[in-house]
C-alpha positions, 0 to 999 in steps of 0.5 A: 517488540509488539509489531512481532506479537501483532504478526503472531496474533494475525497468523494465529487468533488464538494467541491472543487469548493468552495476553495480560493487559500489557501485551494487549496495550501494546498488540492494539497500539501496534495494529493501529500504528501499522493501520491493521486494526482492522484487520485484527479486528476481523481475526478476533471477532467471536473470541472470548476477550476482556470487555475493554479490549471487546469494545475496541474491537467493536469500534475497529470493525465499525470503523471498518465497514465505513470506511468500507461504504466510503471507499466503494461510494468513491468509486463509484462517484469517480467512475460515474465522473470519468465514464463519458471518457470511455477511459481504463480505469483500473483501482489499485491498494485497497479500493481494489481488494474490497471492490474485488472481494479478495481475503486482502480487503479482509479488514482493511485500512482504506484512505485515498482513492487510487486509480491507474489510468493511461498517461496520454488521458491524463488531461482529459481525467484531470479535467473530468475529476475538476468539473466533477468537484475534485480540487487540488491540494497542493497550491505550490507551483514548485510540487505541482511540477514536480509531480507533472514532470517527474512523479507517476501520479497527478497531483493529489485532488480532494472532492470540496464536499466529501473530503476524500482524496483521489490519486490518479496514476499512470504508472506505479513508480516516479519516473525518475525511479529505476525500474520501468514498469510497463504500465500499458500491459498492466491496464491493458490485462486489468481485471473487469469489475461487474460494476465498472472499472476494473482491478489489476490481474493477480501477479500485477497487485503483487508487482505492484504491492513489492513496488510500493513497499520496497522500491517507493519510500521508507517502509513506513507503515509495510507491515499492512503492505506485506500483508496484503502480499502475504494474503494475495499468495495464500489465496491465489499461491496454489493456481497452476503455473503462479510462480512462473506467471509471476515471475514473468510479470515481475521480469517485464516490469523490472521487478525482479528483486523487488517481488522476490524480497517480498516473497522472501520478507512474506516468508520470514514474518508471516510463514507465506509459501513460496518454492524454495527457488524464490527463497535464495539470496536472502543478503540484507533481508535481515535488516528490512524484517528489523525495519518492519518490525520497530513497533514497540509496546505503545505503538512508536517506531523504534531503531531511529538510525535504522529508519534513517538509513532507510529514509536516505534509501527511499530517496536514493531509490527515487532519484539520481544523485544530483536530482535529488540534491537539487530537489532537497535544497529546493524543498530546505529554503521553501521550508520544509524539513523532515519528521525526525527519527 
């Protein structure tokens, strides 16, 4: 599996100099499957490789420092919109690592703006973000409410001039999920930004990432979001009394057993440290390490059936049995219909 020898060129640079041309064919298809070129563009630059793999590496890396430049412009246009509000505004997922400086923005794939701001100023930020040349995207009545009501994010907005989305949260799981973050304490203990805004405190970004990536969705694509949680420990793992503080946190959001997967799933593919306390109970761990790692060499997720299984598991996460047959029938006769295996 290439997403295998993605992990290992990541964690060790130099392995790539010993690659033919198949294995780089399938090392670059499986960073960019798992938007991570970036990032491994980042790794290997200053190192002796092949003249066509150069040249890939050198668009990555302009790709980057654009997408870099757009995402903190974005910022800044959205802070600059919601500041009359004297509203938290706290960025999340990459946004928040690159305006942070952290070793995660390292690379990073950046797409939509992420903002966490306080549910009862959610009208007055949809309202500020409306005038300020945000649109919606989804004209569907039935998703509109079904985001209002049951999600933990507004509707999706994209800026009519810049074309760049926005997600406004108010709390970073769907409200029908399971666990119950305590979103207030999160933005309340937010981070200050010397520019404005502010960023998650360390042990939330790492709530907040074991959220995203094994109680929100298939794990489509966690390969990125382990590594983000891979580097948010490597390079804040060894401050006194982390392992407790994140503990604790994790407890107060009832993410327990989210955060210690991650930690145990950070360990097996990327070697991350962690005390060997956190490391038990590693029942099942094998099969979410053979869906992180589907890649094959042309950059195509493989195990169809393995996928599937965690595409019906995302959904059971997300909401109760009978909410989420109602919720489907309704999406099959409006005409929607999955991506297949």
């Amino acid at each position: 599996m290439s997403a295998a020898l993605l992990v290992a060129v990541l964690l060790e640079p130099g392995e790539a100099l010993r690659l033919d041309a198949r294995h780089w064919t399938g090392l670059l298809a499986a960073a960019r499957g798992e938007r991570l070129i970036g990032t491994l563009a980042a790794k290997l630059d200053g190192l002796d490789v092949p003249p066509d793999v150069a040249a890939i590496l050198a668009d990555a890396r302009l790709d980057n420092l654009r997408e870099r430049r757009q995402a903190l412009w974005e910022v800044d246009r959205a802070l600059a919109a919601l500041a009359p509000l004297d509203c938290p505004v706290v960025l999340l997922k990459g946004s928040a690592f690159i305006a942070a400086g952290l070793l995660a923005g390292q690379g990073r794939a950046i797409g939509d703006l992420d903002i966490l701001v306080p549910r009862e100023r959610l009208d007055e930020v949809e309202a500020a973000l409306l005038s300020a040349g945000w649109e919606w995207v989804k004209p569907d009545p039935y998703d509109d409410i079904y985001y209002r009501r049951w999600m933990h994010e507004l509707p999706p907005l994209i800026h009519h001039d810049r074309d760049r989305m926005i997600d406004v949260h108010h709390t970073i799981l769907p409200l029908t999920a399971r666990p119950r973050p305590d979103a207030a304490a999160m933005i309340a203990d937010a981070v200050p930004l010397e520019g404005g805004g502010a960023v998650l405190r360390i042990d939330d970004m790492l709530c907040h990432a074991a959220a995203h990536l094994l109680a929100d969705g298939d794990m489509a694509g966690g390969l990125r979001n382990l590594w983000d949680i891979h580097c948010l420990i490597l390079e804040h793992g060894e401050a006194p009394n982390f392992w407790l503080a994140l503990d604790r946190r994790a407890r107060q959001h009832g993410l327990t057993g989210p955060m210690r997967r991650a930690v145990r799933l950070s360990h097996r593919i990327f070697g991350t440290e962690a005390p060997a306390a956190w490391l038990k109970g590693a029942v099942f761990d094998a099969l979410f390490e053979a869906r992180l790692l589907t890649r094959n060499d042309w950059g195509l997720e493989e195990r169809p059936f393995l996928r599937l299984a965690f595409y019906i598991r995302s959904h059971w996460l997300r909401m109760p049995p009978l909410m989420l047959a109602r919720h489907l029938w309704t999406k099959w006769r409006k005409g929607y219909r999955p991506v297949g295996p």
